[in-house]
C-alpha positions in Angstrom: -68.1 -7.1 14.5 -66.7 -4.9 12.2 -64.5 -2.0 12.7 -64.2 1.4 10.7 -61.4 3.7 11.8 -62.0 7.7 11.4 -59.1 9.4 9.8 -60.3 12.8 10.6 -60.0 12.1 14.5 -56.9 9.8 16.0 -58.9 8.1 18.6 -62.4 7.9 16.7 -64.0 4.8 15.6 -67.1 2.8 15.3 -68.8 -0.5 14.6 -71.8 -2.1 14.2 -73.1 -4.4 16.1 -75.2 -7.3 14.8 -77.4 -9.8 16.0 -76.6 -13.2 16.8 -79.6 -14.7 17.4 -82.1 -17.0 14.9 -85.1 -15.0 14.2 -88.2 -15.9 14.7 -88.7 -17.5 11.0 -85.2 -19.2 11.5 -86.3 -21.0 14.5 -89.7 -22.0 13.0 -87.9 -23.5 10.2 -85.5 -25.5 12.4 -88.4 -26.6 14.4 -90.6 -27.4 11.5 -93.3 -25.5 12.7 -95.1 -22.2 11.7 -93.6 -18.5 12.7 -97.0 -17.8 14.5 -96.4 -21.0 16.8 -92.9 -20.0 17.6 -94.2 -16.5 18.5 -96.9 -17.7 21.1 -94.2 -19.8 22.5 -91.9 -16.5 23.3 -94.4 -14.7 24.4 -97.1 -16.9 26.0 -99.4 -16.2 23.4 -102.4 -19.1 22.8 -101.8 -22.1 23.1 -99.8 -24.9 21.3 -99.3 -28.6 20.7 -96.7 -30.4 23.1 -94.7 -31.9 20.0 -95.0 -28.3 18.4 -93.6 -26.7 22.4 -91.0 -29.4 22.6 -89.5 -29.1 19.1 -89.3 -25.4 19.6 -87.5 -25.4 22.9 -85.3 -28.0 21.2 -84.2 -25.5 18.8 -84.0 -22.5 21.1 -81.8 -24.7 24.1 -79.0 -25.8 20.9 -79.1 -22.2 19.7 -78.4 -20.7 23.1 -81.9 -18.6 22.6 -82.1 -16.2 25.3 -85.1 -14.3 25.1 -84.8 -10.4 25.9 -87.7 -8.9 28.5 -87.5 -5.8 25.8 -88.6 -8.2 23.0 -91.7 -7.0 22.8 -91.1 -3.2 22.9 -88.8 -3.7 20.2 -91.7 -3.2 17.6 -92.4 0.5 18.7 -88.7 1.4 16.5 -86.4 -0.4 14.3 -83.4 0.6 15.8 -81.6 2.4 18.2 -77.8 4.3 17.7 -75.7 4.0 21.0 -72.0 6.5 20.9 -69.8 5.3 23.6 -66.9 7.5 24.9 -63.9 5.8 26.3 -60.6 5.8 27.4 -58.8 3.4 25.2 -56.8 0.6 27.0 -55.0 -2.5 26.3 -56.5 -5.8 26.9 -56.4 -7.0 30.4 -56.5 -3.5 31.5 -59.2 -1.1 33.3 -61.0 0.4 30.5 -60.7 -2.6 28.3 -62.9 -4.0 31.5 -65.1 -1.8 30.8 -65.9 -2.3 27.4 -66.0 -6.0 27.5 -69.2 -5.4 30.0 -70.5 -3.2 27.1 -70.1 -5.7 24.7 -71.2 -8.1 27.0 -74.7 -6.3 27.2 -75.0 -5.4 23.4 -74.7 -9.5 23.3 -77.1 -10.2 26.0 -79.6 -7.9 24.2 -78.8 -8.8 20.7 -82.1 -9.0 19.6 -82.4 -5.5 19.5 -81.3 -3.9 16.7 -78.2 -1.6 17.8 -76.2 0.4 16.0 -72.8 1.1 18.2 -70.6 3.9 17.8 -67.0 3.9 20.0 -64.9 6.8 19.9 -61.7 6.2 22.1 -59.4 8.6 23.4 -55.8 8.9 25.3 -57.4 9.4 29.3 -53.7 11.1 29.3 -54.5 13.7 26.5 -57.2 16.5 26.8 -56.8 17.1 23.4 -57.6 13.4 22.5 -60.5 13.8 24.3 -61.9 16.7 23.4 -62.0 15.6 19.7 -63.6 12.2 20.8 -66.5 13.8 22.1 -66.2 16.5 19.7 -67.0 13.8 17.2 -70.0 12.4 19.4 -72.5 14.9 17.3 -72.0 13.5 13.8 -72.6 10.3 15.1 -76.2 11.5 15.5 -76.9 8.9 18.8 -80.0 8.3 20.5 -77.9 7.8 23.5 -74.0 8.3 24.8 -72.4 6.3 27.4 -69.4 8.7 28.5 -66.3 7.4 30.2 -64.8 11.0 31.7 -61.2 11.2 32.4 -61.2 15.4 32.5 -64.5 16.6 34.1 -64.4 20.1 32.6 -64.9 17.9 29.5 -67.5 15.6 30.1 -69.5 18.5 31.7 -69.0 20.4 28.4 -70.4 17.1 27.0 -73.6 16.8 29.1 -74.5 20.4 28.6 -74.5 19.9 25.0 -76.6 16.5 24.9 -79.0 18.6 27.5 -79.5 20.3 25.2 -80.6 17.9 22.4 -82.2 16.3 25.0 -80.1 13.4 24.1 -79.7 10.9 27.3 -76.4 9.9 28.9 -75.0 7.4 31.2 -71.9 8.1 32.9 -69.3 4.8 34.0 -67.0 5.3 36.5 -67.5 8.9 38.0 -70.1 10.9 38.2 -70.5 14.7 36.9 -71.5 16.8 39.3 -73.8 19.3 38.3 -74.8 16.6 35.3 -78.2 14.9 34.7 -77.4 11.5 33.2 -80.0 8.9 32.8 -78.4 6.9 35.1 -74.2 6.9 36.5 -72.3 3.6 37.1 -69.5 4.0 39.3 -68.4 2.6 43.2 -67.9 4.8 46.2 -64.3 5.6 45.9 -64.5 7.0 49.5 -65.9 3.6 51.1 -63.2 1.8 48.8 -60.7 4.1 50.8 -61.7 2.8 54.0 -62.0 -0.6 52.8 -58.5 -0.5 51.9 -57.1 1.4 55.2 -58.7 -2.0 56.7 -56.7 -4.1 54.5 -53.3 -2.4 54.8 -53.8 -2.5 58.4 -54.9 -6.3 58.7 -52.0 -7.8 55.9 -49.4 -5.2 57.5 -50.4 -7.3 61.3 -46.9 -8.2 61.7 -45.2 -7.0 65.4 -43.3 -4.2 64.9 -39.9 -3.5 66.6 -39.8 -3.3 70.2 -40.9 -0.5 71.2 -42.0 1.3 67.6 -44.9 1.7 66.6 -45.6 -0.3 63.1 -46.3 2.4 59.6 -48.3 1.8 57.0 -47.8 3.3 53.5 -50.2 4.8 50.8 -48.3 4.5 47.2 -50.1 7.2 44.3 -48.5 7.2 40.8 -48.0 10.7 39.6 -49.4 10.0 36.3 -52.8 10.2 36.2 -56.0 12.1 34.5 -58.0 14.6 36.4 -60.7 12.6 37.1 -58.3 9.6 38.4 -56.7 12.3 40.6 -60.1 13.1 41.8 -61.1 9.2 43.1 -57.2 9.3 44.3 -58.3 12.0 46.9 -61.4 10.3 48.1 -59.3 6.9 48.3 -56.9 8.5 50.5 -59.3 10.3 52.2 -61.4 7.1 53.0 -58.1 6.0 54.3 -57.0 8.6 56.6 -60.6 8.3 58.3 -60.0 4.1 58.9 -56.8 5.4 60.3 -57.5 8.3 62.1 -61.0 6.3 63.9 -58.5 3.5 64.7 -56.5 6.5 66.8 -52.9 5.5 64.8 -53.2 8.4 61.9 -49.6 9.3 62.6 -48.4 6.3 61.2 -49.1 6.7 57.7 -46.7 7.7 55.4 -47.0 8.2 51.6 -45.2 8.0 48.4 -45.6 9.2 44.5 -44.4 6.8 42.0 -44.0 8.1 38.7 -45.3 5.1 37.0 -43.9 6.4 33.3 -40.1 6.2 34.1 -39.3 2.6 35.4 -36.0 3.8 36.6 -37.3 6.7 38.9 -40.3 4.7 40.1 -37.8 1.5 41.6 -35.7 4.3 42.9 -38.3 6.3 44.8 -39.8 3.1 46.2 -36.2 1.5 47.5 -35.2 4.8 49.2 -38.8 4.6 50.5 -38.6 1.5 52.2 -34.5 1.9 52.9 -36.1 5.2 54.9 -38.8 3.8 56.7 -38.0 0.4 58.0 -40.7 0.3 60.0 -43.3 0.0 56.9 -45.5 -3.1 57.4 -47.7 -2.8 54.3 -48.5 -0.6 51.2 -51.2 0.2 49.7 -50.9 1.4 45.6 -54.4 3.0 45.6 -54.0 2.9 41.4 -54.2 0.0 39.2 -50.5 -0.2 39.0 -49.7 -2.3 42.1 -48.4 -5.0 40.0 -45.4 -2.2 39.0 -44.8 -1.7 42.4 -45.1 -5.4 43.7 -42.5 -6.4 40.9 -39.8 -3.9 42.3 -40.4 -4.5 45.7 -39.8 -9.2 45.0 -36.9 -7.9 42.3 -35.0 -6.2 45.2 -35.8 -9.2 48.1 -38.4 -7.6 49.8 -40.8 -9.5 50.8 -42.1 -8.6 53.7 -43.8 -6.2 52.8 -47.4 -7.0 51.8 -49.1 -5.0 48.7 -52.4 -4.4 48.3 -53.5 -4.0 45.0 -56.5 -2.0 43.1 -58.5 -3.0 40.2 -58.5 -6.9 38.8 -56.5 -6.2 36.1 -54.3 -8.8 34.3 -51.1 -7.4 35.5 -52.6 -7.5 39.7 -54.0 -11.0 38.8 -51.1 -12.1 38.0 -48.9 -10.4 40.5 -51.7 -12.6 43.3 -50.8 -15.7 41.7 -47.2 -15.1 41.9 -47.5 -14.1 45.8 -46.4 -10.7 45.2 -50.0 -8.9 46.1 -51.4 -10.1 48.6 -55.2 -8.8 48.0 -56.8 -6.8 45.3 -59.9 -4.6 45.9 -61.7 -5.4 42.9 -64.4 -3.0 41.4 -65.9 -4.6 38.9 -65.5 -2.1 35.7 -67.4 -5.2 33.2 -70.3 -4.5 35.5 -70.2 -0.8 35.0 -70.4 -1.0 31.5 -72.8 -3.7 31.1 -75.3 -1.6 33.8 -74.8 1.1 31.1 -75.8 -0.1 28.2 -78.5 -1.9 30.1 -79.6 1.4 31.5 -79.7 3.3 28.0 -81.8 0.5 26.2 -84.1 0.8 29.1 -84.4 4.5 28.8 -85.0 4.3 25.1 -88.0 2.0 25.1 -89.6 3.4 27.8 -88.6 7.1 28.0 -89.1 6.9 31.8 -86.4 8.2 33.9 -85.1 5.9 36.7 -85.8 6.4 40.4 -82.7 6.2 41.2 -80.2 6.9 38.5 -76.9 6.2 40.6 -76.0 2.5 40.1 -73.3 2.0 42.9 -70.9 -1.3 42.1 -69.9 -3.9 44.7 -66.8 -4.2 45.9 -65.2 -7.3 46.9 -61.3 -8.3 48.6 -59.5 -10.8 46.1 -57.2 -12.7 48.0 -55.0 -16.3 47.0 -57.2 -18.2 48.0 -60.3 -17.5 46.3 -59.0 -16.2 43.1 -59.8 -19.4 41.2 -63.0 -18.8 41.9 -63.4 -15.3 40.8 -65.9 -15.3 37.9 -67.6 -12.4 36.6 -71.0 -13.2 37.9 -72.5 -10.5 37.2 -72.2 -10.9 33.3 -73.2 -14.7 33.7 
């Protein structure tokens, strides 16, 4: 994998992908048998001599051979172009999730020649993302895969690829208004009830007598627009577990302003100093490891967290007994649905049924945490 940085735009880059995978002449070379034997073999083709089958799947089970469904479309084109449109993140992080379920697809289908452009942007700074995708034309794609953090944006964006009649997949949101070839993203509403559940079952504990226990939704103020967007149907989702449960007068809320360390321990200790009666909080952004931290720093520990987002920080804020659950939304599947979804549409030009992939959500807890693999990119 190589990596070429564009000087013209701060947060523009691309690389190209290449293919791992023996060829069909390599393999027939290992095995000591023609190209045309190995080629019936992959494709059921005639048939061939069990010394010739068994020295063949020899080679392909030591290579770690996978063979790709699309195989035989691949002949209709040599190649495709792919521009990808992200948020850049560090490792461990949200985004960084999200492109390692890219790269895990661009692996799986390696035998497809794919030419992979990235251009990354600050999800803080409009103007970092407005020349990211700005730069999306010269890229000249077949297809986009578009991570939108400002909607105004990524609408811009889809009208112009409409136009070119240039198809897009959308990961983590979708557009309204848009027509993407397909949108990966989870039900940020349903996650919002999901997570009134949890704050209500880890925040059990008996209250005073004769209070009534609170519960606690925690936002950090700094955020894109389209994170601000999936705040309000979290919280909304939350308010409705709460509200059907008939106790929607004891939520309380509170902003932390995740960029200022100082600030965000002192708005959370006056919260907590103010409202004793707080059995848990939920941090409904992937920062609940911040917030977990300050609350174990200052000796509060009962006070149960629940955590968005598998990130390394939350993982290791679960270990440590600070969180005690994560709602985990799988962001590697996202992006490996993506690029699935755009090789798909490229071969066979056919739009998808049903173009909204929704993820699954699952509760990390303790307990099953060493058991968490990915296995959906298995």
């Amino acid at each position: 994998m190589k990596i070429f940085y564009n000087i013209r735009i701060r947060y523009a880059c691309e690389y190209q992908f290449m293919a791992k995978q023996l060829t069909i002449t390599e393999i027939a070379r290992l095995a000591g048998v023609s190209a045309g034997t190995v080629d019936r073999i992959l494709h059921n083709r005639g048939k061939v001599s069990d010394k010739a089958l068994a020295a063949v799947e020899k080679v392909l089970s030591e290579s770690g051979y996978r063979k790709n469904i699309h195989t035989s479309a691949v002949g209709l084109r040599k190649g495709f172009s792919i521009a990808v449109s992200i948020p850049n993140s560090d490792r461990g992080e949200y985004w960084n999730a999200i492109l390692n379920g890219i790269n895990h697809a661009l692996d799986e289908f390696s035998d497809i020649s794919i030419d992979c452009k990235l251009a990354f942007y600050n999800q803080f700074d409009i103007y970092s993302c407005r020349a990211a995708f700005e730069s999306i034309p010269e890229m000249k794609p077949d297809a986009v895969i578009i991570g939108a953090s400002f909607p105004e944006e990524a609408t811009s964006l889809c009208l112009s690829l409409d136009r070119k009649n240039i198809p897009y997949i959308l990961v983590n949101t979708a557009i309204p208004g848009s027509f993407p070839a397909a949108s990966c993203y989870a039900d940020q509403e349903a996650c919002g009830k999901l997570a009134g559940k949890m704050l209500y079952l880890i925040g059990s504990t008996p209250p005073q007598p004769g209070k009534h226990a609170e519960y606690a939704i925690l936002d950090s103020s700094l955020s894109d627009t389209c994170t601000r967007q999936q705040t309000a149907a979290r919280k909304a989702g939350i308010r409705e577990f709460f509200s059907r449960a008939g106790i929607e007068n004891c939520l309380r809320e509170i902003t932390m302003p995740a960029m200022n360390p100082a600030e965000s321990e002192r708005s959370i200790l006056e919260f907590i100093h103010a409202h004793p009666l707080v059995k848990s909080i939920a941090v409904i952004g992937p920062r609940g490891y911040i917030a977990a931290d300050i609350l174990a720093r200052n000796g509060i520990r009962d006070v149960p967290v629940l955590a968005f987002d598998l990130t390394e920080g939350n993982r290791k804020g679960l270990q440590a007994g600070m969180i005690s659950a994560i709602i985990d939304l799988h962001p590697e599947l996202q992006g490996r649905t993506a690029v699935k979804a755009a090789i798909k549409h490229l071969l066979y030009k056919t739009p998808e049924k049903n173009i909204s992939h929704l993820m699954p959500v699952d509760i990390i807890v303790a307990e099953n945490l060493p058991y968490c693999k990915n296995i959906f990119l298995e």
